[in-house]
C-alpha positions in Angstrom: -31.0 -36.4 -60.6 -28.6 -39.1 -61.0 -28.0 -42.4 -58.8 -24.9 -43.6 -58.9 -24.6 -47.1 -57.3 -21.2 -49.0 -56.1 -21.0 -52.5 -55.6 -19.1 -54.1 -52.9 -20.0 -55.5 -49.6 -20.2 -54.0 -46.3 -17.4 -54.1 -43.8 -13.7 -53.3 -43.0 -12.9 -57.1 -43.2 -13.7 -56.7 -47.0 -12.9 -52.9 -47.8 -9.4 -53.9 -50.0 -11.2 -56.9 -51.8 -11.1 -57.0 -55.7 -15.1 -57.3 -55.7 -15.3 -54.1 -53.4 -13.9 -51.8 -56.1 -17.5 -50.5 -57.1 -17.4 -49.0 -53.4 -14.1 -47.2 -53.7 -15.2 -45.5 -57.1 -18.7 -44.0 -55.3 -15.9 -43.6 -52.0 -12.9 -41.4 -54.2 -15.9 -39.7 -56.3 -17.8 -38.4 -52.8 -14.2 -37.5 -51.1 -13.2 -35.5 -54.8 -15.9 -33.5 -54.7 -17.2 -32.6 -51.7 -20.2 -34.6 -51.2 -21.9 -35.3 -48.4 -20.9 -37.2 -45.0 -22.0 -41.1 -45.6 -25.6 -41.5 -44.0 -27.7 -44.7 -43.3 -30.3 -44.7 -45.8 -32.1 -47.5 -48.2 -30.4 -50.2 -46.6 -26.9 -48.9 -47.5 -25.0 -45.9 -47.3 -25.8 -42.2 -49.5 -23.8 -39.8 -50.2 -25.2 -36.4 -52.0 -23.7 -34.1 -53.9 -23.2 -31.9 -57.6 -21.4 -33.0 -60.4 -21.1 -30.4 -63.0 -24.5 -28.9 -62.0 -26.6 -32.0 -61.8 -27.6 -33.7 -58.5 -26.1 -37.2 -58.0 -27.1 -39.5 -54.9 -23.9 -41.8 -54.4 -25.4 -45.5 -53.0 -23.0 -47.9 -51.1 -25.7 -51.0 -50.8 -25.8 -52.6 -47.1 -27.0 -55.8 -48.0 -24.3 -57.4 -49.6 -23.3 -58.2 -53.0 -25.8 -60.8 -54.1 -29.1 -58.6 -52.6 -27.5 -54.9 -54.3 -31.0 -54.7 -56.2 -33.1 -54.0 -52.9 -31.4 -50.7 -51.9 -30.9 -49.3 -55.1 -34.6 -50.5 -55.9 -35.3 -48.5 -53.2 -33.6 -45.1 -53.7 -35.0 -45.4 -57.5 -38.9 -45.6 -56.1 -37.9 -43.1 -53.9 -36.5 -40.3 -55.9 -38.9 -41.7 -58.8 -35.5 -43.0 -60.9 -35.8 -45.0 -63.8 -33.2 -47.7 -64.9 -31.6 -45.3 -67.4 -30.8 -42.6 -64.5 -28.8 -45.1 -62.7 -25.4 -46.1 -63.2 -23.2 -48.5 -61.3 -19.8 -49.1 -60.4 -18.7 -53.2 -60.3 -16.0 -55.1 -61.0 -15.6 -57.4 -63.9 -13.9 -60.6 -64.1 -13.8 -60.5 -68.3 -11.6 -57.0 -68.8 -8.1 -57.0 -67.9 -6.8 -55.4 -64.8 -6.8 -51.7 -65.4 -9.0 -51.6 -68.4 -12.4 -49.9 -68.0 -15.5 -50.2 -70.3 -18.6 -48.6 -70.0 -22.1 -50.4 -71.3 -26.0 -49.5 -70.9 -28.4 -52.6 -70.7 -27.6 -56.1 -71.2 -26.8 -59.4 -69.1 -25.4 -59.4 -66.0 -22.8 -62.4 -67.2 -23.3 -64.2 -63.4 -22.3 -61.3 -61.7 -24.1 -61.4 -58.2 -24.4 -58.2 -57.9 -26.0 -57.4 -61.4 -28.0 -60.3 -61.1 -29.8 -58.8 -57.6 -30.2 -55.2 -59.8 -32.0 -57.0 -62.8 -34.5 -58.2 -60.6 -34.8 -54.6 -59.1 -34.7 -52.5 -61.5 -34.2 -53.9 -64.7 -31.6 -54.1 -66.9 -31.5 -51.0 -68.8 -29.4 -49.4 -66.0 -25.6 -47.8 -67.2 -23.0 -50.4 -66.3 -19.1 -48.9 -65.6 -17.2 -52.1 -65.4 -13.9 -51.9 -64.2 -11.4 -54.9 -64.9 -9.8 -56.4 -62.2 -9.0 -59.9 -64.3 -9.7 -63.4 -63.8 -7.8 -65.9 -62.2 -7.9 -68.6 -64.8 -10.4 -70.8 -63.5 -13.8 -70.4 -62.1 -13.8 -72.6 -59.4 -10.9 -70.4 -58.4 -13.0 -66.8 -58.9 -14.7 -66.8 -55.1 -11.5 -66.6 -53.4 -9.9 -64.0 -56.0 -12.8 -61.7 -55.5 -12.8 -61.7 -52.0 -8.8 -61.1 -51.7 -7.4 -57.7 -51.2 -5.5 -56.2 -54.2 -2.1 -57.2 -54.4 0.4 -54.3 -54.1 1.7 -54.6 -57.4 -1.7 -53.6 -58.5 -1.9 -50.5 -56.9 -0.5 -48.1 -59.2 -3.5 -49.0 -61.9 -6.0 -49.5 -58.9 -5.2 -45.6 -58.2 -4.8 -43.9 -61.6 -8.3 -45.8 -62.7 -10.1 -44.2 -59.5 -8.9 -41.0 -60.4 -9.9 -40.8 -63.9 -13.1 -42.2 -63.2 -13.3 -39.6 -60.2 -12.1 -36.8 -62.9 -14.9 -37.8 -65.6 -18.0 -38.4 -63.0 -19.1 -34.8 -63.9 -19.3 -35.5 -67.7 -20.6 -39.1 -66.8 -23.7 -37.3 -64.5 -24.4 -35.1 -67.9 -24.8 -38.0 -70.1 -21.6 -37.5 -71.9 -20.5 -41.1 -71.9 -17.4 -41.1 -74.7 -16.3 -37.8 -72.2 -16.1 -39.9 -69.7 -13.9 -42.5 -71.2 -11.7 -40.0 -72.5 -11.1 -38.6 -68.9 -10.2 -42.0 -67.4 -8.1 -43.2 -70.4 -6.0 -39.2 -69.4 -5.0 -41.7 -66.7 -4.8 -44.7 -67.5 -2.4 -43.6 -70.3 -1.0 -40.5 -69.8 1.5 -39.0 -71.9 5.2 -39.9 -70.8 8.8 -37.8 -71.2 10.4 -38.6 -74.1 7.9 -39.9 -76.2 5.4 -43.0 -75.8 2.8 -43.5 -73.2 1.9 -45.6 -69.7 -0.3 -48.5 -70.4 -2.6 -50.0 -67.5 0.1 -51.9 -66.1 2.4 -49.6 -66.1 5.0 -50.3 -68.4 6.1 -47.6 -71.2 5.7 -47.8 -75.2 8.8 -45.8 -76.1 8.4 -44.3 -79.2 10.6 -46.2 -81.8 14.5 -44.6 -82.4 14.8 -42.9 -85.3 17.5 -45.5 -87.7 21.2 -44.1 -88.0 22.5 -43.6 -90.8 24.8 -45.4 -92.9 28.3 -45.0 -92.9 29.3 -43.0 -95.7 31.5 -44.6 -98.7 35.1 -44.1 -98.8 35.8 -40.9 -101.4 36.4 -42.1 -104.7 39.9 -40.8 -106.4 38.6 -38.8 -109.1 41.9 -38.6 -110.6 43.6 -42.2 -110.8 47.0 -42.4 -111.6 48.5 -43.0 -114.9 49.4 -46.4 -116.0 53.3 -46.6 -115.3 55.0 -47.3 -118.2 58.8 -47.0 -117.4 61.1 -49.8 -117.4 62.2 -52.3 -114.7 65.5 -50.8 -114.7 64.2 -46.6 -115.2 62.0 -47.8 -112.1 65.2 -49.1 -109.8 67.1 -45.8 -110.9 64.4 -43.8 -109.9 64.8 -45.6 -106.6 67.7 -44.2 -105.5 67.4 -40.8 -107.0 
């Protein structure tokens, strides 16, 4: 069994901010596949379902972002989980907006959320952090975190949910580098013509092929003959 945890915090005043993108990955992934109706459970919300064969408990934590270790600590004792059967969906300040990494164990870099899950469960849990950008200084980050995504960031907001949503059956089996490759289908999809989409949308044509040169003028292969007449043969040849 797999627990796969998204980080956010409860409540439709904060459903569109940048820090609750952890909840719309575990939201698109249970409303893909057929999961479960959202249940009160460990302090949050569970959703349960099948990816690719294997059983995956999808955790929306109740208690806000800075206390996510108590409910997923709690769904872990429960279903006798370790840290490395756990994965969680967050948003991350260092990666650019669209760009997705995906790391086991480590710090949790001041991130409120991994912080709470350190104390929890450890830190050997499977991080998928999803890059919404930072806003260039960090007395500046509480605000941009808890602010909706701005239209223009839409288009990458969507095609990284579905990729993610596409590869959580090959992320539930362990398959880790599958699961990149299904996201990146997305986030940089082939294009008409050559070139592909980056995150933000813009194309990379594929370079024009140079023109060729303009040809040389033909060269006279048979130049004429020095004249050697005289001036005056020449002006009687004029009027012939």
């Amino acid at each position: 069994m797999r627990l796969f945890v998204g980080l956010g915090n409860p409540g439709a005043k904060y459903a569109g901010n940048r820090h609750n993108i952890g909840f719309m990955a575990v939201e698109r992934i249970a409303e893909d596949h057929g999961f479960s109706a959202w249940r009160s459970k460990f302090q949050g919300l569970i959703s349960e379902g099948q990816l690719g064969g294997e059983k995956v408990l999808l955790l929306k934590p109740g208690s806000f972002m800075n206390l996510s270790g108590q409910p997923a600590g709690e769904a872990a004792r429960f279903h006798k989980l370790t840290a490395a059967d756990i994965s969680v969906f967050h948003d991350e300040l260092d990666l650019a907006p669209g760009k997705l990494k995906l790391k086991a164990g480590g710090g949790h870099a001041g991130h409120n959320g991994l912080r709470s899950l350190h104390q929890h469960i450890g830190p050997d849990y499977q991080r998928i952090r999803m890059g919404i950008g930072h806003p260039g200084h960090k007395d500046a980050v509480s605000g941009y975190v808890l602010r909706d995504f701005a239209k223009a960031e839409q288009d990458w907001l969507e095609r990284m949910l579905a990729g993610l949503s596409d590869g959580a059956p090959v992320l539930a089996a362990g398959d880790g580098p599958g699961f990149l490759n299904a996201v990146a289908k997305h986030l940089s999809p082939p294009r008409s013509g050559g070139g592909t989409l980056g995150p933000k949308g813009s194309k990379t044509a594929r370079p024009a092929a140079a023109a060729p040169a303009t040809a040389p003028p033909p060269r006279d292969e048979h130049p004429p003959a020095d004249d050697t007449r005289s001036p005056m043969q020449k002006l009687v040849d004029r009027f012939k």
